[in-house]
C-alpha positions, 0 to 999 in steps of 0.5 A, spaced: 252 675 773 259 673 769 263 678 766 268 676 761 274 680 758 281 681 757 286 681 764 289 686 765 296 687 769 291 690 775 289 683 775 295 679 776 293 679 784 287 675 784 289 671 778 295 668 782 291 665 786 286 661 782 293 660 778 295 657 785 289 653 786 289 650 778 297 648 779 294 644 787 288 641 783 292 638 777 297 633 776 302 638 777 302 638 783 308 635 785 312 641 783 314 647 786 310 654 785 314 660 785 309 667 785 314 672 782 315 667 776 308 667 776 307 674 776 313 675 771 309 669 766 302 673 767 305 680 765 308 677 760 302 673 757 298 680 758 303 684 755 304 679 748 301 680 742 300 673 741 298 671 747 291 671 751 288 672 757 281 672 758 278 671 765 271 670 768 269 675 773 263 674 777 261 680 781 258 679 788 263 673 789 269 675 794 273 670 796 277 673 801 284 670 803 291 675 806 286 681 805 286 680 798 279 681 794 277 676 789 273 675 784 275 672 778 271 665 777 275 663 771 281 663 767 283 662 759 291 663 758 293 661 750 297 663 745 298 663 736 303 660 734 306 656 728 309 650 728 317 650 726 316 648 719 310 652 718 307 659 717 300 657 719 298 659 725 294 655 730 292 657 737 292 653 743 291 653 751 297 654 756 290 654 762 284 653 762 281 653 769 274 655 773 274 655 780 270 649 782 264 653 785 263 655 778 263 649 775 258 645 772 255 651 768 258 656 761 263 660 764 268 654 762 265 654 755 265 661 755 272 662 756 273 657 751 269 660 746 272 668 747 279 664 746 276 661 740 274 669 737 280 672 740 284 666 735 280 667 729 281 674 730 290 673 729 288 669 723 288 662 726 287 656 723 285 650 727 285 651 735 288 646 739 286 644 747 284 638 752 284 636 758 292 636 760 291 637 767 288 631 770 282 635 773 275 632 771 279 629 764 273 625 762 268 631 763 272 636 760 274 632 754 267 630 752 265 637 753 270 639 748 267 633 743 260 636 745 262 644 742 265 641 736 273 638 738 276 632 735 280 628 739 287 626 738 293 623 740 295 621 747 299 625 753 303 621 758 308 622 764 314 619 766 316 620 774 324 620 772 326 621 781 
């Protein structure tokens, strides 16, 4: 059974390594990954009132890789803000990640709908996500479209070696 809560800094062991497998998966794979940034980042977020951190725990799923237990299936990092000429706030998604034993069923919906709830609770008033990843883009996006997201605009990269 799906458990989904908050992260707190206790978890930022097992995070690190979804957050690894997210960063090999996606189109960001060509970067480095440093751990101690990305633990620093984690704590950061957990600890910040304008950030969210919630996660899929999935008891009885264990993972096991450097004696390290795990059983965060899924992850939700986002964040409120405003724009730069504007006190509206929104909220949007730095990651949005399931591990992919989880896919295919809610715990992505899920996060997404916790994050949704945890927005309205600051006071946002748009949410603002997508499939920026390059992980099954079309899937994620037809789910956001299916639960009430419209698409706009465009995402593009440029190689600049």
């Amino acid at each position: 059974m799906m458990k989904y809560e908050n992260a707190t800094i206790e978890d930022i062991k097992q995070l690190l390594p979804l957050c690894r497998r997210f960063q090999l998966e996606s189109w960001q794979n060509f970067a480095d990954f440093d751990y101690d940034l990305m633990d620093d980042w984690l704590a950061e977020r957990i600890a910040d009132h304008q950030s969210y951190v919630g996660i899929a725990r999935n008891n009885g799923f264990v993972e096991q890789k450097d004696s390290v237990s795990r059983d965060i299936a899924g992850c939700l990092i986002g964040m409120a803000f405003t724009f730069p000429y504007s006190r509206t706030l929104v909220a949007g998604d730095y990651l949005w990640y399931v591990h992919p034993k989880f896919r295919g069923g809610m715990t992505g919906v899920r996060l997404l709908k916790n994050f949704e709830i945890w927005a309205k609770d600051k006071g946002a008033v748009r949410l603002i996500g997508g499939a920026t990843s390059g992980i099954a883009s079309k899937r994620t996006a037809d789910l956001m479209q299916h639960i009430g997201f419209k698409a706009f605009g465009a995402l593009a990269e440029k190689e600049l070696r």
